[in-house]
Every structure is written in C-alpha cells, then in structure tokens.
N, C-alpha and C positions, 0 to 999 in steps of 0.2 A: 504494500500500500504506500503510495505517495501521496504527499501532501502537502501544502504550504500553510503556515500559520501567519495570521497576519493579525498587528495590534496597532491604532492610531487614538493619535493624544491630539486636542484642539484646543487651542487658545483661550476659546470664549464659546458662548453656546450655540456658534454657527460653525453649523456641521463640514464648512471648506475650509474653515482656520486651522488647518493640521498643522502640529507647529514639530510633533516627533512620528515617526513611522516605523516600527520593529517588524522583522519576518523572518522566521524560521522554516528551511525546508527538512523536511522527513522522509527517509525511506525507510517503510514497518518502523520498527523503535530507534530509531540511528538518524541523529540529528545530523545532517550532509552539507548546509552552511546557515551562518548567520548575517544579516545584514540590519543595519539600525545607522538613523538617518534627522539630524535635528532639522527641520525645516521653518522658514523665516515665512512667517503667515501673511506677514506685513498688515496685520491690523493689530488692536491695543489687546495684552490677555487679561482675561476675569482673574478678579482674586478668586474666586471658587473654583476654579479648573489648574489652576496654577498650586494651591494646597492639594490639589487631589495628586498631579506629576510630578512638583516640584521644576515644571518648565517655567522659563520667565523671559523677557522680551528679549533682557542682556543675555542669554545664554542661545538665543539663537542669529543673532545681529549678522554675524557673518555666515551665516547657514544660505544653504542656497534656496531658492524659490520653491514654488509646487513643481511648476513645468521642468524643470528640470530632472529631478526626483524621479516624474512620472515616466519618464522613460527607462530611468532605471528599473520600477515596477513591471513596464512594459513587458522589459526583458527576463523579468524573474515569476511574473506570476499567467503572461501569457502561454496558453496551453491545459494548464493547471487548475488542481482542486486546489480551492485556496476555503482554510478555515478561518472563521472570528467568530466572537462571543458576540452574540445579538447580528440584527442589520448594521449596525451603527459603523464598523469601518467599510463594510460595502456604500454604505450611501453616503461616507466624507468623500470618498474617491469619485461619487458619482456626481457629487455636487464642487468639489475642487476642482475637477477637470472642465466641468461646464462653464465653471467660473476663470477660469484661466485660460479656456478656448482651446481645451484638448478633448479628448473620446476616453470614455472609458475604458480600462483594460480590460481585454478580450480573453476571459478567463471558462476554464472548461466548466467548471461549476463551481457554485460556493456551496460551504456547509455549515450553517448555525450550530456551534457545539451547545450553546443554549438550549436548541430545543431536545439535541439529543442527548442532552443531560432530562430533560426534564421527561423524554420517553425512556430513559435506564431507570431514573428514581423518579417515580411519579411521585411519590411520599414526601419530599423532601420541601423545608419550611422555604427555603433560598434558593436561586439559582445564580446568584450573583458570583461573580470570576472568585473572588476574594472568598466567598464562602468554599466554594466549589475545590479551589484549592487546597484552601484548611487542611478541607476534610482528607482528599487524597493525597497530601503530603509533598503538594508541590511547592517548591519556593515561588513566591507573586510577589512582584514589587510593580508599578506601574510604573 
C-alpha cells in the first residue's frame, strides 16, 4: 500500500493562508520520504491559529509563496493517494490554488483518515488528530 500523508497549517481562518505544508510518503509501514515546507501567506496571522502551530509572520518572511510550493506538491502528490485528517487540507489546496491562479493537484484519490477512524471505532467520544493519536501512541505535534 502506498500512500501520501499530507498536513496544512493556515494563518488565519481562511482556508488559502497556508503558511506551513508537511507530507509524508508510505510504502505498507516504511516511511520512503519527508518533505515540510514554511510558506509566506502574505496576509496578517490570527493569534488563535498561531497558539495552535506556533507559526508566526516572522518565521515565515523569507518563505517562499503558494505558487511556488504548488508545484512542488505537483510533483509529489500527482498520481497519488494522498491522506488528511478531515477535508480541511484538500480544500486549503483547493482554494490557495484558485486564489493564486493555479489548478488543483491532480491526485489519484484522497482519503479522510477521519472518517475511517470513525468506521474502525464507531464508539469513540473524539475523532480529533490529537485524541486519535493519544490513544494509538503516536507522537502529534502540529
């Protein structure tokens, strides 16, 4: 089984402020590379989204734009099952790209670990990444 994981962090509560991008690829259990990427959103960040990453305006000033970025994703996630917790990094890419005047990347399928957490443990109080974690004894830092 292959796979890409994919995680974005946004500025403030508009979903194309990506300001960092992390991706891990998988083959069966064997993580095969990493890639992580601070990106310059070029709008003001929320104090609420910024206590949640610890990203901040100074820490991405000389980061490069989206459009840049997105071809690197291009190149990493076209083809590919790409996984994220919830819609929420499928639809920053979908509305960053829009917003900066590029296309979405053309990805074989995405897969909501969210939901298929919540058809493994229908029982379960949380489905949130940090609970989820906890419990299966992964280290989560965002």
């Amino acid at each position: 089984m292959k796979f890409v994981a994919i995680d974005i962090e946004t500025a403030n509560h508009e979903r194309w402020s990506i300001c960092q991008i992390g991706v891990v690829a998988f083959s069966d259990v064997l993580v095969t590379g990493t890639w992580q990427w601070y990106v310059n959103p070029e709008t003001p960040f929320a104090p609420k989204n910024t206590s949640i990453h610890g990203i901040s305006s100074e820490l991405v000033k000389g980061a490069p734009r989206f459009p840049q970025v997105l071809q690197l994703l291009r190149e990493l996630l076209s083809g590919q099952v790409v996984v994220s917790h919830t819609n929420f990094d499928q639809d920053c890419l979908r509305k960053a790209a829009a917003r900066f005047g590029g296309t979405m990347v053309d990805c074989r399928n995405w897969i909501d670990s969210r939901k298929v957490a919540e058809l493994a443990w229908p029982d379960r109080r949380s489905y949130d990444l940090a609970s989820l974690c906890r419990d299966l004894a992964i280290d989560f830092r965002h």
